[in-house]
C-alpha positions as CSV (number, residue, x, y, z in Angstrom):
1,X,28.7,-78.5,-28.4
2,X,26.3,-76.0,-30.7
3,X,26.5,-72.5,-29.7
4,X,23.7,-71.0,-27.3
5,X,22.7,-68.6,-30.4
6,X,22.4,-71.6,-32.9
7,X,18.4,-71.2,-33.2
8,X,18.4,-67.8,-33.7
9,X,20.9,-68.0,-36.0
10,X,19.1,-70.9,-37.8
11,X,15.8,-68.3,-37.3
12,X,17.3,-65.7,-38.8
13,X,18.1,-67.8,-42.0
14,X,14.4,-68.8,-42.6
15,X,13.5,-64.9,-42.1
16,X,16.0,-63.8,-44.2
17,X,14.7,-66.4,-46.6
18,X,11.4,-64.5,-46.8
19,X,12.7,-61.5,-47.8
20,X,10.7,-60.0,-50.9
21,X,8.7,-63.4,-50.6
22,X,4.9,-62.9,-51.9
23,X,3.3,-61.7,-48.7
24,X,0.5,-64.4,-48.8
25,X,3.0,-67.3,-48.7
26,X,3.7,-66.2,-45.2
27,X,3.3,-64.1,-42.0
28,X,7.1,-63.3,-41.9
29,X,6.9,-61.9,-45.7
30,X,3.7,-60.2,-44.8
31,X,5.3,-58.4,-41.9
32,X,8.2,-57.6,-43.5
33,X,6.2,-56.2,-46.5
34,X,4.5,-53.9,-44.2
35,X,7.3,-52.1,-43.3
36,X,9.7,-51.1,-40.2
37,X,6.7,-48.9,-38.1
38,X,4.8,-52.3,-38.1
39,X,7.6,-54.6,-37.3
40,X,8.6,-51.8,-34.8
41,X,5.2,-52.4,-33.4
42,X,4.7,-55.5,-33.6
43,X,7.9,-56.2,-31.4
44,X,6.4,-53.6,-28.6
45,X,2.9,-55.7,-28.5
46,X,5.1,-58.5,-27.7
47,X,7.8,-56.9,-25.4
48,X,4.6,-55.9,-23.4
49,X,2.6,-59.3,-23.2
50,X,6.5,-60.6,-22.0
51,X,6.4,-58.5,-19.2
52,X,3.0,-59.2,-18.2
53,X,3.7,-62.9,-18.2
54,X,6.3,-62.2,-15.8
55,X,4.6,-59.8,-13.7
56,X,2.3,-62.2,-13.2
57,X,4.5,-65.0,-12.7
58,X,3.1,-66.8,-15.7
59,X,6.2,-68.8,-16.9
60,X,4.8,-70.9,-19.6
61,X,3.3,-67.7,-20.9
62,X,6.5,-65.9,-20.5
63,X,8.2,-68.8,-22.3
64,X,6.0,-68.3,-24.9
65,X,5.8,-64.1,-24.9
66,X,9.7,-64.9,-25.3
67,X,9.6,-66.8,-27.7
68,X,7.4,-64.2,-29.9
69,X,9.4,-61.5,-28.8
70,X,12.9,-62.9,-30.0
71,X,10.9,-63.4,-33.5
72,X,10.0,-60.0,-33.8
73,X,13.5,-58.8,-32.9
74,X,14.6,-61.8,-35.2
75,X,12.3,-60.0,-38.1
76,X,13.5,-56.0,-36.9
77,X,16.7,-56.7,-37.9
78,X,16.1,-58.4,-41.1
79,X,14.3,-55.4,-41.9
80,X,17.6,-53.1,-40.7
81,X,20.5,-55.5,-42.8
82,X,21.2,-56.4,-38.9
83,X,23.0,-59.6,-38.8
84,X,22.7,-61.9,-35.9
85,X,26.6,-62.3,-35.5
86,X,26.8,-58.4,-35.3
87,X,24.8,-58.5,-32.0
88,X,27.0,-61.4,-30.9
89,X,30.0,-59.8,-31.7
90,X,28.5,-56.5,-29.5
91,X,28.0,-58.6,-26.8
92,X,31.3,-60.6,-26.5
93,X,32.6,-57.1,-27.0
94,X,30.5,-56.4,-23.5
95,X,31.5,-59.4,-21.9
96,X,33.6,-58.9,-18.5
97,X,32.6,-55.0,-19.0
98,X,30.8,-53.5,-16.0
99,X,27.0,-52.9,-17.2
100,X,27.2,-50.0,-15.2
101,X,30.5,-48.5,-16.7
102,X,29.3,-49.8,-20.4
103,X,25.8,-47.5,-20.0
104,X,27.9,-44.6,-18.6
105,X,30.3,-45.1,-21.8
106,X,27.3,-44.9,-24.2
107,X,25.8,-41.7,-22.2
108,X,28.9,-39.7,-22.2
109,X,29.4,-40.7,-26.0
110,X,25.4,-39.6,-26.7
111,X,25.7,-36.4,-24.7
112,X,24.6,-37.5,-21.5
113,X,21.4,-38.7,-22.4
């Protein structure tokens, strides 16, 4: 059985892959070339056409809005030397933790914020 995370994983690989390509050969090069603020924003734009789809109860949209959104996240943490495992290895750390005791963890750790 493949593991639920197997297309982003395999989605990571081709954006890693484009790393330092010639921005013309492709929008993930070209993105990545423009920098962190723009991948930043980028991911925003989409975050916000996600929850519109769902506000509306547009679910083909949202599908897609997801779709574009995990890209974006996908291409963020290129950007940041993120690897995917790292965010799976948070989360199975997080697994059978309370959300609300895990947020009131990372508060008292930032100061309350």
């Amino acid at each position: 059985m493949s593991r639920p995370d197997h297309a982003l994983d395999e989605l990571h690989r081709t954006i890693a892959a484009r790393r330092g390509a010639d921005p013309a050969s492709s929008y993930t090069a070209k993105l990545l070339a423009r920098g962190t603020a723009k991948i930043a924003q980028k991911l925003g734009e989409e975050a916000v056409e996600a929850v519109i789809a769902a506000t509306r109860g547009e679910r083909s949209a949202l599908i897609g809005e997801s779709a574009d959104l995990l890209y974006h996240l996908l291409v963020l943490w290129a950007d940041a030397g993120i690897d995917p495992e790292e965010i799976w290895a948070e989360l199975r750390r997080r697994a059978g933790v309370s959300g609300l005791s895990e947020k009131a963890a990372r508060t008292a750790k930032d100061g309350g914020g």
